[in-house]
C-alpha positions as CSV (number, residue, x, y, z in Angstrom):
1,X,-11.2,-13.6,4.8
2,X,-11.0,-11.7,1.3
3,X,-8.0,-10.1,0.3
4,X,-7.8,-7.2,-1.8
5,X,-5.5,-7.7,-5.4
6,X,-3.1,-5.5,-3.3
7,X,-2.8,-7.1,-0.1
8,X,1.0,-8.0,-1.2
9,X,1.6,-4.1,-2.3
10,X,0.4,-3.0,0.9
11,X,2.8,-5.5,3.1
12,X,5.6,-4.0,1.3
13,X,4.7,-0.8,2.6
14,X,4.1,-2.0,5.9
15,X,0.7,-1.2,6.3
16,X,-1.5,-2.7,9.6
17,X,-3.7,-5.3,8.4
18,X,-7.1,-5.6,9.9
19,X,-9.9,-7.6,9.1
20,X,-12.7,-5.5,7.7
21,X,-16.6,-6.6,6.4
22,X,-14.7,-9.9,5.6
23,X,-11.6,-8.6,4.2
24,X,-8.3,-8.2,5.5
25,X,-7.7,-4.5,4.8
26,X,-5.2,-1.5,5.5
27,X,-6.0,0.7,8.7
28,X,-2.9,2.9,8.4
29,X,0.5,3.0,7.4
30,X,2.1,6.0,8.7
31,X,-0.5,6.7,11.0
32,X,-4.0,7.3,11.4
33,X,-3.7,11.5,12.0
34,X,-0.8,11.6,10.1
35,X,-2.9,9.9,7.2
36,X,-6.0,11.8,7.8
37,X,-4.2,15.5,7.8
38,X,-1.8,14.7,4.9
39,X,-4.8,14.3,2.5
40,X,-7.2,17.2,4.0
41,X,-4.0,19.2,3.5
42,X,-2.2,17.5,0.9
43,X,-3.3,14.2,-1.4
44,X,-4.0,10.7,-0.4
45,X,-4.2,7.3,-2.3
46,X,-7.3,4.5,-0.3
47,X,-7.5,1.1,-1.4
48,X,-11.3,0.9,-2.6
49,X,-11.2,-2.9,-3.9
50,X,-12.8,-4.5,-1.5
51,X,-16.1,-2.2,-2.5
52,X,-18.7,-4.3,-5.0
53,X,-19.1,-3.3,-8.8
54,X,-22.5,-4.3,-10.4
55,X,-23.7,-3.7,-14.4
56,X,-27.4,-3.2,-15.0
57,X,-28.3,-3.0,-18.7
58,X,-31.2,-4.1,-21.2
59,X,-34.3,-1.7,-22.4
60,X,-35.5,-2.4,-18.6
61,X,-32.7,-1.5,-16.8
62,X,-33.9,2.1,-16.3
63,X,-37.2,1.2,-14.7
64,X,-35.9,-1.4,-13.0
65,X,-33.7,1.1,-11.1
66,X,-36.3,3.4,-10.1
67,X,-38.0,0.4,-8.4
68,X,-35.0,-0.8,-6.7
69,X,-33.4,2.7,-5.6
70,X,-34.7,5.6,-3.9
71,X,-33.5,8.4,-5.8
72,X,-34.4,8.6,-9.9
73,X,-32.1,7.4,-12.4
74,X,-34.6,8.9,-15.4
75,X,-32.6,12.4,-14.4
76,X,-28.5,10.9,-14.7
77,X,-27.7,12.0,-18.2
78,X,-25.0,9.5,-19.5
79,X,-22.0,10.0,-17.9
80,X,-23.5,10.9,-14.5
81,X,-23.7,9.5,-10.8
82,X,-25.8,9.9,-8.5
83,X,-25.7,9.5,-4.7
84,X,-29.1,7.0,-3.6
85,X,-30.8,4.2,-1.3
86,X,-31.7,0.8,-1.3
87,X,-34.8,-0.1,0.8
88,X,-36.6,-2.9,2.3
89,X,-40.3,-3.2,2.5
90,X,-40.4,-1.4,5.8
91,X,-38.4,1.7,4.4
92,X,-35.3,0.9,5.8
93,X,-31.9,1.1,4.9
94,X,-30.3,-2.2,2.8
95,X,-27.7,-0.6,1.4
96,X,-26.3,3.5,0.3
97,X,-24.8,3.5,-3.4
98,X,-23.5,5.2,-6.3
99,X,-25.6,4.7,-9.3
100,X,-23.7,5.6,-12.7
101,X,-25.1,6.2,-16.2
102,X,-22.5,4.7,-19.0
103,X,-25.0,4.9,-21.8
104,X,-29.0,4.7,-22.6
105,X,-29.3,1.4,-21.3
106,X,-26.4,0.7,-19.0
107,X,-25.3,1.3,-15.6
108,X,-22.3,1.1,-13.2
109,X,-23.2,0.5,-10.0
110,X,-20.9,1.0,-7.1
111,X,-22.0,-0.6,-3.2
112,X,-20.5,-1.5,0.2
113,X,-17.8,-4.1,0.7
114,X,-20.2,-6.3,3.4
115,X,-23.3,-5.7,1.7
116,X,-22.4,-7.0,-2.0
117,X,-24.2,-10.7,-1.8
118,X,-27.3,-9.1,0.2
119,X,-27.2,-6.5,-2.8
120,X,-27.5,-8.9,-5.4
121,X,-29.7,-11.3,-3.4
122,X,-32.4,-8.2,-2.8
123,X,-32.3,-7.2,-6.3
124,X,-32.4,-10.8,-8.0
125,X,-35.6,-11.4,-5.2
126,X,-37.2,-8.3,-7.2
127,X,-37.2,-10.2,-10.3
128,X,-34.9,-8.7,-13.4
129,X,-37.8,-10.0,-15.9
130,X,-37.4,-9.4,-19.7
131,X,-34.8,-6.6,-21.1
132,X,-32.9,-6.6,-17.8
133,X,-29.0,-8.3,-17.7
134,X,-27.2,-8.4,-14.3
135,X,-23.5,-8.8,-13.8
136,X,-21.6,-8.6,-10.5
137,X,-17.9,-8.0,-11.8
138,X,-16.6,-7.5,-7.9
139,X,-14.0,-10.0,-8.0
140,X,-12.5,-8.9,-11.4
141,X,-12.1,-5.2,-10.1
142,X,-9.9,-3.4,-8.3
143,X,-10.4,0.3,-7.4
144,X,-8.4,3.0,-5.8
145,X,-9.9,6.7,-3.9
146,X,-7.6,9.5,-4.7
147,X,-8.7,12.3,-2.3
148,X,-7.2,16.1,-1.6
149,X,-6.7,19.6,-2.8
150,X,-3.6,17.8,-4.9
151,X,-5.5,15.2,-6.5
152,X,-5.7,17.1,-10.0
153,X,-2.1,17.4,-9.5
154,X,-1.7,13.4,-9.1
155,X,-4.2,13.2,-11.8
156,X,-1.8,14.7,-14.5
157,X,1.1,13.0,-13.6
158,X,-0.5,9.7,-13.6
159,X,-2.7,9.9,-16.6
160,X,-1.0,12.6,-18.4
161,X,-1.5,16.3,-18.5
162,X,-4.3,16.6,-21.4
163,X,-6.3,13.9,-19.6
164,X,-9.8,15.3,-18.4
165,X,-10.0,15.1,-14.7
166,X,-13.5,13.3,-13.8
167,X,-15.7,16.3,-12.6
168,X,-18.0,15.9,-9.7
169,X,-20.7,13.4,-9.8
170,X,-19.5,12.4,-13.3
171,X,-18.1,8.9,-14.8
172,X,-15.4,8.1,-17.9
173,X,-15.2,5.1,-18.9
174,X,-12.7,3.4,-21.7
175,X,-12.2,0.4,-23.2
176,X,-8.6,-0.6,-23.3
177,X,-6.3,-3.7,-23.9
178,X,-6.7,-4.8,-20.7
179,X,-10.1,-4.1,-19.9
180,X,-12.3,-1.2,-19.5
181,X,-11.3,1.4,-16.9
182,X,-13.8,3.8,-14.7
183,X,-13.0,7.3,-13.5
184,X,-15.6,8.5,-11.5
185,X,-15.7,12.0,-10.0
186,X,-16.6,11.0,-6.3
187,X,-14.9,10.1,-3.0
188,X,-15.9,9.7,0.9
189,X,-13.5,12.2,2.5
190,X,-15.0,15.8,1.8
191,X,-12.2,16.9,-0.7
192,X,-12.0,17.0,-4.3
193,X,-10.8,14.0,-5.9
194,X,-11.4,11.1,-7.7
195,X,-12.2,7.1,-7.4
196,X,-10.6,4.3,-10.3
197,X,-11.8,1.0,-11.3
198,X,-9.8,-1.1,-13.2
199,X,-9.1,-4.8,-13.7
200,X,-7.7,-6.3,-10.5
201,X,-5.5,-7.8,-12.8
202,X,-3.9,-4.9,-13.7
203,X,-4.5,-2.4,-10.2
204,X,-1.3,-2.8,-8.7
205,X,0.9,-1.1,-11.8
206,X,-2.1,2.1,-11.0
207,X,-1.8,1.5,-7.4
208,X,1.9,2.0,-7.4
209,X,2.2,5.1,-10.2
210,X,-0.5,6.6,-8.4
211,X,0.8,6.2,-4.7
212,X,4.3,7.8,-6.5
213,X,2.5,10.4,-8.1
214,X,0.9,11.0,-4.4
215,X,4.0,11.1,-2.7
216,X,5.4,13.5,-5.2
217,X,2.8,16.1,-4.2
218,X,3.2,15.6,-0.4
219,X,0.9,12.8,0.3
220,X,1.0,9.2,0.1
221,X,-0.8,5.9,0.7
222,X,-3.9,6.5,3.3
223,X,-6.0,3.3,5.7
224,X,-9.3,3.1,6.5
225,X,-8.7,4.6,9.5
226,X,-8.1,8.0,7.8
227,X,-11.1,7.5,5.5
228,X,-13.6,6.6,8.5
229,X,-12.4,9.9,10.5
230,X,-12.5,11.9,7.3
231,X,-16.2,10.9,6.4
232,X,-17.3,11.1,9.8
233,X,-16.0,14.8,10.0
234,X,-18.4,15.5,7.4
235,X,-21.7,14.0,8.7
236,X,-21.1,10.9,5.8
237,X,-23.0,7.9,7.0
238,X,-21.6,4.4,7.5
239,X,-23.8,1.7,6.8
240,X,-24.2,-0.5,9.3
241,X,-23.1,2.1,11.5
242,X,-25.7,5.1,10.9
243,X,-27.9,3.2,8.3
244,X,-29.8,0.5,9.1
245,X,-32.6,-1.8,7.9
246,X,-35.0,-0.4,10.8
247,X,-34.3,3.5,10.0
248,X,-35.6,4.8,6.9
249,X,-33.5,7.7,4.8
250,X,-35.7,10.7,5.7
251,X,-34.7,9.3,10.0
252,X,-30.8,9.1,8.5
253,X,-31.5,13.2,7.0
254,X,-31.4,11.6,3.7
255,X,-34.4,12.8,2.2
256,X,-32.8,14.5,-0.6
257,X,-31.8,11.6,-2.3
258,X,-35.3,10.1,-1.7
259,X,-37.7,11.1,-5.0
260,X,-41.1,10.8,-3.7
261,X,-42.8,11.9,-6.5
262,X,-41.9,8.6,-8.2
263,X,-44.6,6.2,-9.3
264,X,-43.1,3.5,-7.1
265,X,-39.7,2.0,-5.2
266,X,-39.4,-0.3,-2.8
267,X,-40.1,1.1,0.9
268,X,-42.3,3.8,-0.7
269,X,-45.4,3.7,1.0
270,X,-43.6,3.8,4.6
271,X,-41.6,7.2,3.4
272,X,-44.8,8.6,2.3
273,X,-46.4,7.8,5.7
274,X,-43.3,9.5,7.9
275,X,-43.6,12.8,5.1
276,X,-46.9,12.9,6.2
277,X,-47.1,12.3,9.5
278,X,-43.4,12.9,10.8
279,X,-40.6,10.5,12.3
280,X,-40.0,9.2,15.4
281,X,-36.3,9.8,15.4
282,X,-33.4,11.7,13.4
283,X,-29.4,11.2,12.3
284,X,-28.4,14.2,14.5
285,X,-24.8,15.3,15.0
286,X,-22.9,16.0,18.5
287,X,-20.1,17.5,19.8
288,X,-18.0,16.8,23.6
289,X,-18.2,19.9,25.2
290,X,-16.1,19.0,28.2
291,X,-13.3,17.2,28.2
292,X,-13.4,13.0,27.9
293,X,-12.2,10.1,26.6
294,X,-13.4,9.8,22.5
295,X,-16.6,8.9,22.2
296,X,-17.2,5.3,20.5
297,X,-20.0,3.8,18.6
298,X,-22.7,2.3,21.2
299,X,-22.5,4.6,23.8
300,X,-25.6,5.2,26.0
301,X,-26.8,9.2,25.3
302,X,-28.5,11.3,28.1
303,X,-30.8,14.3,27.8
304,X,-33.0,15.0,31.4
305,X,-31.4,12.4,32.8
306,X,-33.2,9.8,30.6
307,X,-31.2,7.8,27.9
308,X,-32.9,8.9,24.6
309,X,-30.0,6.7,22.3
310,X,-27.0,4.7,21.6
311,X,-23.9,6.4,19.8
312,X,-23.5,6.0,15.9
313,X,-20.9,6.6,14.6
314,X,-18.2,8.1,16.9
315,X,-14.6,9.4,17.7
316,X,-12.0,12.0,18.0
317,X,-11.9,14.5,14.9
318,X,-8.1,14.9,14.0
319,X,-8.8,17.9,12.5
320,X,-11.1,19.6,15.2
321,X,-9.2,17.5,18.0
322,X,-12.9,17.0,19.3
323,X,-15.0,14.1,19.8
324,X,-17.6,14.3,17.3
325,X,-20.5,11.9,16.5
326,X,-23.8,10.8,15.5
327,X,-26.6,9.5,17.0
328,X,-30.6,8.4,16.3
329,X,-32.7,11.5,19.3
330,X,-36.3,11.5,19.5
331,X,-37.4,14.3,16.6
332,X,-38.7,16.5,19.5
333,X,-34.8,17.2,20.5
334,X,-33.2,16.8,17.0
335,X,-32.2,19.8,16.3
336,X,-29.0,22.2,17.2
337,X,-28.2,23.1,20.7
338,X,-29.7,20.9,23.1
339,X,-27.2,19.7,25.6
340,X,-26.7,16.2,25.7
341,X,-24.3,13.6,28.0
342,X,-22.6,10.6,26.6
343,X,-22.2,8.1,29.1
344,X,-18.4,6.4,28.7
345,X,-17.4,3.8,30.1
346,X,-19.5,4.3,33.4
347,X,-19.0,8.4,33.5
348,X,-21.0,10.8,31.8
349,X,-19.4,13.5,29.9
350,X,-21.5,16.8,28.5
351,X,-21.8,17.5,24.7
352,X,-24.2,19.2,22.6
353,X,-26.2,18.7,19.5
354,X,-24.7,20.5,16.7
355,X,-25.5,20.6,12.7
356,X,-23.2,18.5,10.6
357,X,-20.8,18.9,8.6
358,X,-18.1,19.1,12.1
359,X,-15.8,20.2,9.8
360,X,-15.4,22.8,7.0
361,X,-12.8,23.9,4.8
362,X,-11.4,27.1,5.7
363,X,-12.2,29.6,3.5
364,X,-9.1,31.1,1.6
365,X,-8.6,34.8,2.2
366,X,-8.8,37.2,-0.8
């Protein structure tokens, strides 16, 4: 079992240790809703070390990208992410990513805590060839996920008040005595904020300014429990849970970070094929309509009184208090509205398809 470079911070504030895609990881400290409410309402600090960091670089690297991922790196101007896919032959789903652009001919590439050997396996297998350098710098890096309408707030007071706050989508990088730090304007929760890379070396002296500066503004430290109910409230795929090697993007409702009118990826031909001809199934969202136990990944789903799919990702919505989830339906019934039954634990219980996001920010009145 890995352990993050802050498994001893997080004993001292007495998080719940679980084991996670091989690490031993923080599911809550004060509390799952707790967690989840203080950062949709306030600021919350995640423990993001156990994600991989790779670096792509050489005259190839850009070309090399476009083979390997399904969105196009040719667009990122330097300094800019961008959300895309790696495929298998057969279209489907190794692996969802963050793709950033440092210069011309370098890239930060951010990927999924159980996925980082298969990652680097699948893209050695495609053969770097000439102008192409690899380097998979997970274990020297830590990183943190600062997410909530306060995280400009923690921003300043950890890295000073004429620091520029990474906008969305976009990456700073520096170079300093100890190593070169990454602020990247993403997140996994729905709210403004910001993730940091850093040398695991030095994470812990961020961890604990930042989890300060949090609890100054109302928030504090935040488990993966909180971040899985937070993504899941806005339709954010898990992989390994809604992804898959056997269901392409465009079934996952991915297809805008698919750029078919590339020369060439990996898994191309297949996503051509379901453009043109249609898929057999699609990502959809539900909602319980009546009242039941939370819904759990694996769970049989009804329409007719035929089981048409299994549960996705699933569970009670803290800030809805509704179970919410996801699950693969045959295209003919994938769309909004059509009543469903999710069958738990023997029982079935009646819900309804619904678009995703579950949840969205109230708007504030004028």
């Amino acid at each position: 079992m890995n352990r993050s470079p802050l498994h001893e911070a997080h004993l001292k504030l007495a998080a719940r240790m679980v084991p996670f895609a091989g690490w031993e990881m923080p599911v809550q400290y004060s509390g799952i809703v707790d967690e989840h409410r203080g950062v949709r309402e306030k600021v919350g600090v995640f423990d993001i070390s156990h994600m991989g960091q790779f670096l792509i670089k050489g005259t190839g690297a850009e070309a090399f990208l476009n083979r390997a991922l399904t969105n196009n790196v040719s667009k990122l101007g330097i300094g800019e992410g961008q959300y895309t896919l790696m495929l298998n032959d057969q279209g489907g789903v190794i692996d969802d990513l963050i793709v950033y652009r440092l210069s011309d001919r370098e890239y930060f590439l951010v990927v999924n805590a159980s996925m980082i050997a298969e990652d680097e396996a699948h893209l050695r297998g495609l053969g770097f060839g000439e102008g192409v350098e690899f380097a998979n710098i997970s274990s020297a890096t830590g990183g943190l996920a600062v997410q909530g309408p306060k995280s400009r707030e923690v921003f300043a007071a950890v890295f000073g008040p004429d620091a520029v706050f990474p906008e969305h989508n976009k990456i700073l990088f520096s170079l300093t005595g100890e190593g070169v730090l990454y602020l990247c304007g993403t997140g996994y929760t729905g709210e403004e904020g910001f993730e940091f890379f850093a040398p695991a070396t030095t994470i812990e002296g961020w961890f604990d300014k930042i989890v300060q500066g949090c609890r100054d503004a109302g928030g504090g430290p935040a488990g993966l429990g909180a971040r899985d109910t937070l993504r899941l409230e806005m339709g954010y795929p898990l992989n390994g849970n809604d992804l898959a090697p056997d269901k392409t993007p465009l079934q996952a409702g991915l297809g805008f970070f698919v750029d078919l009118t590339k020369e060439d990826f990996v898994g191309k031909s297949v996503l051509d094929s379901q453009k043109a001809y249609g898929i057999p199934t699609k990502l959809t969202g539900f909602r319980m309509t009546a009242p039941s136990p939370p819904p759990r990944a694996h769970y049989p789903v009804v329409h007719d009184g035929q089981v048409v799919g299994e549960t996705c990702s699933a569970g009670l919505s803290p800030s809805l208090n509704q179970g919410i989830g996801m699950v693969y339906l045959p295209a003919s019934i994938a769309k909004s509205g059509i009543p469903i039954e999710i069958e738990i634990r023997g029982r079935r219980f009646a819900a309804e398809t619904v678009k995703k996001p579950f949840y969205r920010k109230p708007q504030a009145s004028s």
